[in-house]
C-alpha positions as CSV (number, residue, x, y, z in Angstrom):
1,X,0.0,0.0,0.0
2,X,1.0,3.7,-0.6
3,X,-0.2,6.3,1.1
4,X,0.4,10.2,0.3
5,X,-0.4,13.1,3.2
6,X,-0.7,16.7,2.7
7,X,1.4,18.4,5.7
8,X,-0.5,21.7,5.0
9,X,-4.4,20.9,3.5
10,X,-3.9,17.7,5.4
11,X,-5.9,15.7,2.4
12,X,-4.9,11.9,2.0
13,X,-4.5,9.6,-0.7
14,X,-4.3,6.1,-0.6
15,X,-3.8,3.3,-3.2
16,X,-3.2,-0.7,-2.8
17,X,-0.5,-1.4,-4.9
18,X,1.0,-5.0,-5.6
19,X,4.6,-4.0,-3.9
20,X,6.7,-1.1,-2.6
21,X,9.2,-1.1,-5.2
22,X,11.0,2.3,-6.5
23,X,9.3,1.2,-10.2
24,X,5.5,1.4,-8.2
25,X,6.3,3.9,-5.9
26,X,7.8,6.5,-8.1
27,X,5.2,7.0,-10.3
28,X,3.0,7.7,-7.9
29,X,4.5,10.1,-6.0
30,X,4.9,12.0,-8.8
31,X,1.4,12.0,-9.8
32,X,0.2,12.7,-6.1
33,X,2.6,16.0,-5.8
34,X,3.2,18.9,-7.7
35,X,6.3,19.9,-9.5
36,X,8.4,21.3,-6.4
37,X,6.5,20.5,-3.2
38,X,8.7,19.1,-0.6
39,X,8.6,15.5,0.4
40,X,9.4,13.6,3.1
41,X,10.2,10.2,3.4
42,X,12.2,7.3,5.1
43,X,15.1,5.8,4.0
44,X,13.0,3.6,2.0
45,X,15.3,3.0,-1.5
46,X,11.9,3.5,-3.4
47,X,11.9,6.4,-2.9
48,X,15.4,7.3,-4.8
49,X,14.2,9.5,-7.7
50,X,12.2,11.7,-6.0
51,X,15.2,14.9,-6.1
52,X,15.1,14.0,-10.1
53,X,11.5,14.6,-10.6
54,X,12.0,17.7,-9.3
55,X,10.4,18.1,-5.8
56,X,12.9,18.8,-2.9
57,X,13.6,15.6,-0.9
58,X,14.2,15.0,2.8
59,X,14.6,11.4,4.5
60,X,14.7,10.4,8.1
61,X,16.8,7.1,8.7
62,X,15.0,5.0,11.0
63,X,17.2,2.3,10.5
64,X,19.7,4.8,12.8
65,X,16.7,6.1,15.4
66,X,16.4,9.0,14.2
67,X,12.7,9.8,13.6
68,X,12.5,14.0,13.1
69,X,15.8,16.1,12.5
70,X,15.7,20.4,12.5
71,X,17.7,20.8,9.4
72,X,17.8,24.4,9.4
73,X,18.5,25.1,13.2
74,X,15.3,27.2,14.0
75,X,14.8,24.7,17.2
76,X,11.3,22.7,14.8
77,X,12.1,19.3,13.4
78,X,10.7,19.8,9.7
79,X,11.8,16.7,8.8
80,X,10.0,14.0,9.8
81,X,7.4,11.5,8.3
82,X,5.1,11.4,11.8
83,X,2.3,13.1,9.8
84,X,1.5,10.1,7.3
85,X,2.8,7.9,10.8
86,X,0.0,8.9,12.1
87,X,-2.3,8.9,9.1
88,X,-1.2,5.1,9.2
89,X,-2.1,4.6,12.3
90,X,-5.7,5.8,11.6
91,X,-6.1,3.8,8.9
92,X,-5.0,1.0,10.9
93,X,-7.5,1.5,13.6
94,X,-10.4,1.9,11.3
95,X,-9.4,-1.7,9.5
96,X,-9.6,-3.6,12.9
97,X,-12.9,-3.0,13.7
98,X,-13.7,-5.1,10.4
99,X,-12.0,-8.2,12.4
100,X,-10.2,-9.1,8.9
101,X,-10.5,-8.0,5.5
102,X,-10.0,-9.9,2.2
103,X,-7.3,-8.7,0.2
104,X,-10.0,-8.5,-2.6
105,X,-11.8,-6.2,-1.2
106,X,-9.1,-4.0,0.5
107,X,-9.2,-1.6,-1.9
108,X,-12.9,-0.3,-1.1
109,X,-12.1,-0.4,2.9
110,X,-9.3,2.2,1.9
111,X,-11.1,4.1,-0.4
112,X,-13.9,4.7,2.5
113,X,-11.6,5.7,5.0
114,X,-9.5,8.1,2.4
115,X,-13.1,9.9,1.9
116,X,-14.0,10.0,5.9
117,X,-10.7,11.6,6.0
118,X,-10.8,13.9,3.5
119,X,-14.2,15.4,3.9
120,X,-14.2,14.5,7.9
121,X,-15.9,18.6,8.7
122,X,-18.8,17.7,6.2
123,X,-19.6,13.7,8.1
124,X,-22.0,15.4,10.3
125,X,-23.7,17.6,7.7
126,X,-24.0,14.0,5.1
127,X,-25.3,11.9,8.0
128,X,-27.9,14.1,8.4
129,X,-28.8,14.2,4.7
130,X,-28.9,10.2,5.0
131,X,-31.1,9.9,8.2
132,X,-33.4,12.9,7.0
133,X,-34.0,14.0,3.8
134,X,-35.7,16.5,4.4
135,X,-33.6,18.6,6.5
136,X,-31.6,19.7,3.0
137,X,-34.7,21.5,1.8
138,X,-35.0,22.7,5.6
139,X,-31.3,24.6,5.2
140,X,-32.0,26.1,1.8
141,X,-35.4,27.4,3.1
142,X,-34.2,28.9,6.3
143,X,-32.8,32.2,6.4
């Protein structure tokens, strides 16, 4: 699986992929970021090529302990990967309450929890749409 996290609009993105190697990864880290956005990664050899496609590249080397490093001596560790850590462990969490999930069907779990994610300040406003229809002609009647 590869995963993707904005540090600034915080969206995710997700995919299943068949392996982690630099020939999967690459391209999709390409197509997930734009042209000079700053990425941050582990040591992971995958992710190589990233500095030739033209996006700044910064890795923490876990392999060594060292899991966030202030680069540029203002006293804030910028690099680091705890944001999509984190986003990991979310995604983690929301799988086990499923008790197992097929591999076939992986795909869609992910896909579910990308969009809860991703649009997580409109849940409330959509479960209310679901449970009563009505109250969407309700909010563009009201003043």
């Amino acid at each position: 699986m590869h995963g993707i996290v904005g540090r600034e609009s915080g969206q995710v993105r997700f995919e299943v992929c068949q392996n982690t190697k630099k020939a999967t990864i690459q391209p999709k880290v390409e197509a997930c970021t734009e042209q000079g956005a700053t990425v941050y990664t582990d040591e992971s050899h995958a992710y190589n090529d990233v500095k030739a496609s033209g996006r700044p590249h910064h890795t923490v080397v876990h392999s060594a302990k060292e899991y966030a490093r202030d680069d540029d001596g203002d006293g804030f560790c910028e690099v680091h990967c705890n944001t999509s850590e984190g986003i990991w462990t979310g995604l983690r969490n929301f799988l086990r309450h499923f008790r197992g999930v097929s591999k076939h069907y992986l795909h869609q779990y992910v896909a579910v929890f990308e969009l809860i994610h991703n649009f997580k300040e409109h849940v409330a406003f959509a479960i209310r749409l679901f449970i009563c229809p009505d109250f969407w002609l309700e909010s563009l009647i009201s003043p």
